[in-house]
DOKEDO-677408 format. One record per residue: residue number from 1; residue in three letters; x, y, z of N, C-alpha, C in turn. Coordinates in Angstrom, 3 decimals. Atoms other than C-alpha are relative to their C-alpha. Example, Ala and Ser with C-alpha at 12.3 -4.5 7.8 and 13.67 -1.06 7.14 Angstrom:
BEGIN
<site 1,'ALA',<0.890,-1.190,0.000>,<12.300,-4.500,7.800>,<0.900,1.200,0.000>>
<site 2,'SER',<-0.820,-1.190,-0.060>,<13.670,-1.060,7.140>,<-0.770,1.090,0.730>>
This chain:
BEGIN
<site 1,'UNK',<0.539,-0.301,-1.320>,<-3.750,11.107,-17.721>,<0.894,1.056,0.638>>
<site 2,'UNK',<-0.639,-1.446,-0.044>,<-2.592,14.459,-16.016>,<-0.196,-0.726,1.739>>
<site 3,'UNK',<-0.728,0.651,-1.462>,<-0.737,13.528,-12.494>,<-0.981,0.437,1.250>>
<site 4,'UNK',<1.295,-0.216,-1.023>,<-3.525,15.550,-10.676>,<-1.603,-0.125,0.186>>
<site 5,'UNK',<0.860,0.838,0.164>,<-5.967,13.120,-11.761>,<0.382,-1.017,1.141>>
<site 6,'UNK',<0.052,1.260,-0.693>,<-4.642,10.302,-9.641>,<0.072,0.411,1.366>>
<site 7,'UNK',<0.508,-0.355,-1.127>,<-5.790,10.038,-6.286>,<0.925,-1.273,0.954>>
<site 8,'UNK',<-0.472,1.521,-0.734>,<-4.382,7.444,-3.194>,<-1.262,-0.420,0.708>>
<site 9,'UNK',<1.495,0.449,0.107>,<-7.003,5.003,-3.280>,<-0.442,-0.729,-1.155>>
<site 10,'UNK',<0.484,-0.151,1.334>,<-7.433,4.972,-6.913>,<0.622,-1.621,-0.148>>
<site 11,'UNK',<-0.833,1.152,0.624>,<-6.846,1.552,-8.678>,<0.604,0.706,-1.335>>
<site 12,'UNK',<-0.843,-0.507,1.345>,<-4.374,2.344,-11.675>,<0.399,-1.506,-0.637>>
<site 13,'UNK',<-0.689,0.773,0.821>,<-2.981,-0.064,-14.212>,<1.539,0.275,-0.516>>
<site 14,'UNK',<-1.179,-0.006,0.828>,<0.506,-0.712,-15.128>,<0.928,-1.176,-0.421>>
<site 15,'UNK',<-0.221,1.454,0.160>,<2.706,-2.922,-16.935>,<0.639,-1.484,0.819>>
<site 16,'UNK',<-0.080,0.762,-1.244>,<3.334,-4.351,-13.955>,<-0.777,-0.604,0.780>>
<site 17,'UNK',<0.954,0.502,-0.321>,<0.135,-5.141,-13.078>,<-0.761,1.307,0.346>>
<site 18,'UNK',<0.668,-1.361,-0.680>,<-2.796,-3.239,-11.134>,<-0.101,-0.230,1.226>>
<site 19,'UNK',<0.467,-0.006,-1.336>,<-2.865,-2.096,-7.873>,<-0.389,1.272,0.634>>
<site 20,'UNK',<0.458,-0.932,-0.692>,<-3.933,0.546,-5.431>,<1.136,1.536,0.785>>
<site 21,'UNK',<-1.244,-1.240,-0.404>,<-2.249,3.983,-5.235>,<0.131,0.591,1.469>>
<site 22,'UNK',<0.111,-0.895,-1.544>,<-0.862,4.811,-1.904>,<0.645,1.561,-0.003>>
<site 23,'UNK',<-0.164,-1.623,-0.294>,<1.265,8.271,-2.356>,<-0.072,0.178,-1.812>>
<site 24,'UNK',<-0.355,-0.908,1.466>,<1.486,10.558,-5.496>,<0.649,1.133,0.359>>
<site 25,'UNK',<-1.034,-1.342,-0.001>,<4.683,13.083,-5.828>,<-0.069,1.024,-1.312>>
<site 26,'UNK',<0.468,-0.643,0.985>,<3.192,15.464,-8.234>,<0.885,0.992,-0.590>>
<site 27,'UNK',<-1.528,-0.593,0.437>,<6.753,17.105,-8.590>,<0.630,-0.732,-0.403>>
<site 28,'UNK',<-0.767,1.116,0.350>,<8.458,14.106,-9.645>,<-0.788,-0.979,-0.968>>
<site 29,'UNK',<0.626,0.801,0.669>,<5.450,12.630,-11.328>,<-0.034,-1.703,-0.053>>
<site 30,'UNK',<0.438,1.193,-0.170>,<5.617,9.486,-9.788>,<-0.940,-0.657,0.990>>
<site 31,'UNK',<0.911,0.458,-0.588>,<3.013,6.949,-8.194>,<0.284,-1.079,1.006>>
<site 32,'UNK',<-0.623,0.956,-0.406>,<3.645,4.314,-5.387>,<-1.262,-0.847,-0.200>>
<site 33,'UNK',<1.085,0.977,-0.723>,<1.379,1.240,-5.733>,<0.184,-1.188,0.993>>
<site 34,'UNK',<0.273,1.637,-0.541>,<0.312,-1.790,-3.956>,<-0.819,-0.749,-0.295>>
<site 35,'UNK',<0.828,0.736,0.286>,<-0.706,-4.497,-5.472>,<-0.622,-0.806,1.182>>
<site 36,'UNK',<0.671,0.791,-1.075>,<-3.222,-7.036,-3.308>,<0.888,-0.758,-0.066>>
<site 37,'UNK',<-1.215,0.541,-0.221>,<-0.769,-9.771,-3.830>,<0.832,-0.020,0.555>>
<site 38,'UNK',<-1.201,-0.295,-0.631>,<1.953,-8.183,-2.786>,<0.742,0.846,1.343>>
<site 39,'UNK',<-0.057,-1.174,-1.354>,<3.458,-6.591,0.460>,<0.943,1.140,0.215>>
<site 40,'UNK',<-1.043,-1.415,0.134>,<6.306,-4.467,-0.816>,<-0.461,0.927,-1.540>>
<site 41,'UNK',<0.402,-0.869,0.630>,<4.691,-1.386,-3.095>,<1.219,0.462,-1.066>>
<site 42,'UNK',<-1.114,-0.454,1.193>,<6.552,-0.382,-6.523>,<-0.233,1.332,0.072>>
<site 43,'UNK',<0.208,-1.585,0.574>,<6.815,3.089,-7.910>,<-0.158,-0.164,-1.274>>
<site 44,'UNK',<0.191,-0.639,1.269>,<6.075,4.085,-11.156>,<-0.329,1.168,-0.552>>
<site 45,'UNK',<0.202,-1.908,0.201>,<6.018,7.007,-13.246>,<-1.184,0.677,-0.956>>
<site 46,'UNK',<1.480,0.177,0.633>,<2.687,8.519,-14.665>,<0.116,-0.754,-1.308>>
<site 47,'UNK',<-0.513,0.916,0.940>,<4.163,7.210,-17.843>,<-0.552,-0.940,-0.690>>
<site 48,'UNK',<0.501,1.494,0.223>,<3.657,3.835,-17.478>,<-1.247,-0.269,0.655>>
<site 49,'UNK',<1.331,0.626,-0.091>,<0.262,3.988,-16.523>,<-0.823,-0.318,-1.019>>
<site 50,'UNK',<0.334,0.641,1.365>,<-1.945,1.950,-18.881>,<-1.281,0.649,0.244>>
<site 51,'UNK',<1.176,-0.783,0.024>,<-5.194,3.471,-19.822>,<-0.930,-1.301,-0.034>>
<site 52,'UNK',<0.604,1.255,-1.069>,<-8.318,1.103,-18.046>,<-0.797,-0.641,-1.537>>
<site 53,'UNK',<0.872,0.214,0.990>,<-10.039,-0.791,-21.135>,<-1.579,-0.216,0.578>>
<site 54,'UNK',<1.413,0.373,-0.867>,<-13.756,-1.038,-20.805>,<-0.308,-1.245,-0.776>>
């Protein structure tokens, strides 16, 4: 996935679980999410995003 694919908004997958992308630093190539669960947002780096199975 190419970093100016992901949108904030977007659900993403990672091995951390999935949650909802709030920023993307497209110089640094990383993503912040938030999972529903949770109320403090991780980062991750396009990386570790998991590709969505159908």
């Amino acid at each position: 996935m190419d970093i100016h694919q992901v949108r904030p908004g977007m659900i993403c997958h990672t091995p951390d679980g999935s949650g909802y992308v709030l920023e993307v630093d497209v110089k640094n190539q990383l993503i912040l999410v938030q999972r529903e669960d949770e109320t403090i947002p991780f980062q991750v780096h396009l990386s570790e995003l998991l590709e969505e199975l159908d």
